[in-house]
C-alpha positions in Angstrom: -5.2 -92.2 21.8 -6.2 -91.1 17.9 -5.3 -87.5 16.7 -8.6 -87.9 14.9 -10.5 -88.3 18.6 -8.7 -85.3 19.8 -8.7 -82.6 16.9 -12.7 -84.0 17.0 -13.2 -83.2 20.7 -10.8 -79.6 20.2 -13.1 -78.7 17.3 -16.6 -79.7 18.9 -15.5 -77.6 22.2 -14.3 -74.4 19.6 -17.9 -74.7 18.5 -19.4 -75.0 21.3 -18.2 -71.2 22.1 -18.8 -69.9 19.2 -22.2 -71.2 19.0 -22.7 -70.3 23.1 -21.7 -66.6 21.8 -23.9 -66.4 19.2 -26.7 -67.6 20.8 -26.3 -65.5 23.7 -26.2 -62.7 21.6 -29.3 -63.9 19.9 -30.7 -64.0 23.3 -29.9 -60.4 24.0 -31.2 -59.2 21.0 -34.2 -60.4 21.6 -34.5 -59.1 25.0 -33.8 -55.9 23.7 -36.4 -56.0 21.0 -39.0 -57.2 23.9 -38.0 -54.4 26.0 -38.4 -51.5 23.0 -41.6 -52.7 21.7 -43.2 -52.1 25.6 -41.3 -48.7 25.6 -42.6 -48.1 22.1 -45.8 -49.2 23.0 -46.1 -47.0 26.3 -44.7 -43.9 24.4 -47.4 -44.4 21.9 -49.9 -44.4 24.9 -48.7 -41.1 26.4 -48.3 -39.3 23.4 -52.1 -40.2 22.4 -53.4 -39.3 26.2 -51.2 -35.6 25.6 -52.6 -35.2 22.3 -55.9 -35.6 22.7 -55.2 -32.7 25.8 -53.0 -30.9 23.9 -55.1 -28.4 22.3 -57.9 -27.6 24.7 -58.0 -30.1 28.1 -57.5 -28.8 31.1 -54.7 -27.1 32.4 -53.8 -29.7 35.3 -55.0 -32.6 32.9 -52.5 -31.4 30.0 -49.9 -31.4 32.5 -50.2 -34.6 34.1 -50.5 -35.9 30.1 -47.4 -33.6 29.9 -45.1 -35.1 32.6 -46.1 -38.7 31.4 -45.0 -37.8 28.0 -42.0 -36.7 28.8 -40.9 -39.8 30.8 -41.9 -42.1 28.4 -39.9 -40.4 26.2 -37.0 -40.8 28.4 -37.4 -44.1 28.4 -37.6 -44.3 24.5 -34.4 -42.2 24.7 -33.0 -45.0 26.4 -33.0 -48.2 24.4 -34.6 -46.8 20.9 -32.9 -46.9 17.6 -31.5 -43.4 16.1 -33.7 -43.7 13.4 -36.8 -43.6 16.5 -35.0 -40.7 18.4 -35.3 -38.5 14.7 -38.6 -38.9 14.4 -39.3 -38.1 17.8 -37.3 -35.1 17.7 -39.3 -33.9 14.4 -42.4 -34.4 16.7 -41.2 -32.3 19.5 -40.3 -29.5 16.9 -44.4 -29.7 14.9 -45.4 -29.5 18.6 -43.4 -26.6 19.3 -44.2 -24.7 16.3 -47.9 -25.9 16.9 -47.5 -23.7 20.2 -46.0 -20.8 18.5 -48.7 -20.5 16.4 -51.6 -21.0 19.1 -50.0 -18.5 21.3 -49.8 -15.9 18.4 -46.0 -15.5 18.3 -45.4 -17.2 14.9 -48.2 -16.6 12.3 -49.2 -19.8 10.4 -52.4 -21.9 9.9 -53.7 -23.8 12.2 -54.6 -26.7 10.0 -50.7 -26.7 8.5 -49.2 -27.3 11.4 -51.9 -30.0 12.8 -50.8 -31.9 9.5 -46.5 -31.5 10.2 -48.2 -32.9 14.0 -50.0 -36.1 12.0 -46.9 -37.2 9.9 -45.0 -36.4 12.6 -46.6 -38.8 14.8 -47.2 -41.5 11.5 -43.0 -40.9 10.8 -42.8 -42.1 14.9 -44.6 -45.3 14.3 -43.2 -46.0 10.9 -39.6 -46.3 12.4 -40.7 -47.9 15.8 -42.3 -50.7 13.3 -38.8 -50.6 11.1 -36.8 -51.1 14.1 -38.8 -54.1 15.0 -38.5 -55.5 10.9 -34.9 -54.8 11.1 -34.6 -52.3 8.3 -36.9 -53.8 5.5 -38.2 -49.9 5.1 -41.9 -50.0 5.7 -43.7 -47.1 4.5 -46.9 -45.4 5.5 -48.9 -46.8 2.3 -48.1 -49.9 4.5 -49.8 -49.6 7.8 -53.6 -48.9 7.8 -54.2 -45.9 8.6 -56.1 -45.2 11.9 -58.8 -42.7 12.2 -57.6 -39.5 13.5 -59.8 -37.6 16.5 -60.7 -34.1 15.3 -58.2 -31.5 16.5 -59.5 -28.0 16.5 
């Protein structure tokens, strides 16, 4: 038997595994990104359906908008990136201060904290769209714009 058959057959079955591994990890990561852009995508759904309830649907409506909001942001908390989670966070924060000021314990306008809402909610969708481009830092002047409902 030839040394050159064998170091040939040791080296193609070292490859093999490495290549095995990579894919497999290839694999994953694409799973993964499958699996965020549905949890992205149903976040984005709740978080419209509250919003549009947000400041002036109905009590049991908000609530129901509420609870679905919440565990779509569970979910999100799950499996999304860091960069996601920040954004979100800075969401639940305009949304809070949005409440202070519609319940009169903070003063503020109105309008102000409807915009800190919007960019909020464009910031959200910026880094969900980032985490699918794997960093390549796309900016709002990037996506169109959609047109925004009226918020009183």
């Amino acid at each position: 038997m030839s040394w050159s058959v064998v170091l040939a057959a040791i080296i193609t079955l070292v490859g093999g595994v490495f290549v095995y591994r990579w894919q497999k990890e290839i694999d994953r990561l694409t799973e993964l990104a499958k699996e965020r852009r549905d949890t992205y995508r149903d976040f984005i759904c709740a978080i419209d359906n509250y919003m549009l309830l947000f400041f002036g649907g109905e009590d049991n409506e908000k609530l129901k908008a509420f609870s679905r909001y919440r565990v779509a942001k569970r979910h999100v908390i799950l499996i999304g990136s860091s960069w996601v989670l920040k954004a979100i966070e800075a969401h639940g924060r305009a949304l809070t201060e949005c409440e202070r000021v519609m319940s009169g314990t903070k003063e503020g306008l109105m309008e102000e904290v409807n915009d800190n809402i919007r960019k909020s909610e464009d910031e959200i969708i910026i880094e969900m769209r980032n985490d699918f481009a794997y960093g390549t830092n796309i900016g709002l002047a990037d996506i169109l714009p959609l047109p925004r409902e009226k918020r009183q």
